[in-house]
Each structure stands twice: as C-alpha cells, then as structure tokens.
C-alpha positions as CSV (number, residue, x, y, z in Angstrom):
1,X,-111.2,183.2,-102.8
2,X,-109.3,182.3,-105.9
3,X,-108.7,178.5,-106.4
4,X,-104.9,177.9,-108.0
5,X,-105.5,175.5,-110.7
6,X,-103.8,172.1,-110.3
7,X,-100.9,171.5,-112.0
8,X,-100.3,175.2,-112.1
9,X,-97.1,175.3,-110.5
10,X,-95.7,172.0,-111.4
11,X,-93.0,171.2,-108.8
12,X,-90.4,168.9,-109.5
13,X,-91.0,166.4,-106.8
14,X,-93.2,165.9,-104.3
15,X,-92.2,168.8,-102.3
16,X,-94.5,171.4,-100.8
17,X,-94.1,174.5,-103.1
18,X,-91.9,177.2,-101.8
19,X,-93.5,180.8,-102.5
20,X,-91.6,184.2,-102.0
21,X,-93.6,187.0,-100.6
22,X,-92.6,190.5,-100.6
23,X,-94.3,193.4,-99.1
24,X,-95.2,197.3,-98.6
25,X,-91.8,198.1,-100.8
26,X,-92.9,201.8,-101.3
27,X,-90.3,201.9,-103.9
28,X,-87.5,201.2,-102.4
29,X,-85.8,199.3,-105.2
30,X,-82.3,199.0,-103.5
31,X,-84.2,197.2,-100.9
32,X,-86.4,195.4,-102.8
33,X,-83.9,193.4,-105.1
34,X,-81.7,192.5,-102.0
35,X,-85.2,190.7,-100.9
36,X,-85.0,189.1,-104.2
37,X,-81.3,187.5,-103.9
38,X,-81.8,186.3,-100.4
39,X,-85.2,185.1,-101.6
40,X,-83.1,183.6,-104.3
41,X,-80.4,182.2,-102.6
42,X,-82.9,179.1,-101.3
43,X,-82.5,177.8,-104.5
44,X,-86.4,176.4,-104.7
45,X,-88.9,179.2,-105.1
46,X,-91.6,178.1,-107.4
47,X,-93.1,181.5,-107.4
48,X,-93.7,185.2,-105.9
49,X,-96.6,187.4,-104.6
50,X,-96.0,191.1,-103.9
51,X,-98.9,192.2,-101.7
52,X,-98.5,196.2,-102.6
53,X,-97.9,199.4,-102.0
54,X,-96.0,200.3,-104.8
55,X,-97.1,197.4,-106.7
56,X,-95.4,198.3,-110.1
57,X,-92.1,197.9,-108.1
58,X,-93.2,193.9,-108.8
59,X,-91.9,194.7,-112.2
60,X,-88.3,193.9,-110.2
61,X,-88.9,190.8,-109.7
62,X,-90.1,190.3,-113.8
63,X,-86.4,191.8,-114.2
64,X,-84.6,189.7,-111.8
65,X,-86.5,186.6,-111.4
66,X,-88.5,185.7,-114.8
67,X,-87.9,182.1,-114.2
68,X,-90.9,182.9,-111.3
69,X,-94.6,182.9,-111.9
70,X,-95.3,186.4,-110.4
71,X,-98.6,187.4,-108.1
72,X,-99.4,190.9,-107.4
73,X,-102.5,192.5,-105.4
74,X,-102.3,196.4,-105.0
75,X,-102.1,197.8,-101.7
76,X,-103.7,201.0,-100.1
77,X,-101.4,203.2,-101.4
78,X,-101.4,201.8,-105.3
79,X,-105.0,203.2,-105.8
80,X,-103.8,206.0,-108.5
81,X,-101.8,202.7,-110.4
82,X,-104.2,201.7,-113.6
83,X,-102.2,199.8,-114.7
C-alpha cells in the first residue's frame, strides 16, 4: 500500500483533509463534470481520486479543477488505455 508523504497535501488548518472521489464514469462527461461542481461546491477539497473505468475521462477534472492534486487508478474496463 502506498504511504502519502507528509506534508503532501498541506491543509490550511488543522482540519482533516477533504478528498473527492469519483467513479466508473464510462465516459459520461455531462455527468462527470456535474460531479465535479457539486464536488466543488464544498468549498474545501484538497484533492481527487478517479478509481476508473474510463480513466482518461480524469483529464476533466485537470480541465475543471487544476487547483486539485489529482489520483487516478485504471479500472477493468481501461485495460486497452497506455496511456
């Protein structure tokens, strides 16, 4: 299991860090970036994982969000992505 460094999301208070996660999207952009506002709309997201299928669709939230550190594991259906 992958250790986040310290100090690699620095929050700006002692607050536990608020992370977005976003799901099987299957290319549903539409979708997707209404996700992202509502996701946004919190005000406090330090960062965002997409957890796949159709994991280049996490190129979105690069789009929309940049301000966020962005995670992304491939899911079943990205095994033809090399990217």
């Amino acid at each position: 299991m992958a250790k986040i460094p310290e100090g690699f999301l620095p929050l700006p208070s002692q607050r536990p860090a608020c992370i977005a996660i976003f799901a099987d999207t299957h290319g549903n952009r539409h979708s997707f970036a209404q996700a992202i506002e509502m996701a946004s709309a919190n005000g406090s997201v330090d960062a965002a994982l997409h957890l796949g299928d159709h994991a280049s669709d996490a190129a979105l939230l690069g789009e929309l969000r940049p301000d966020w550190p962005c995670f992304v594991v491939r899911g079943n259906n990205d095994y033809t992505e090399r990217d």
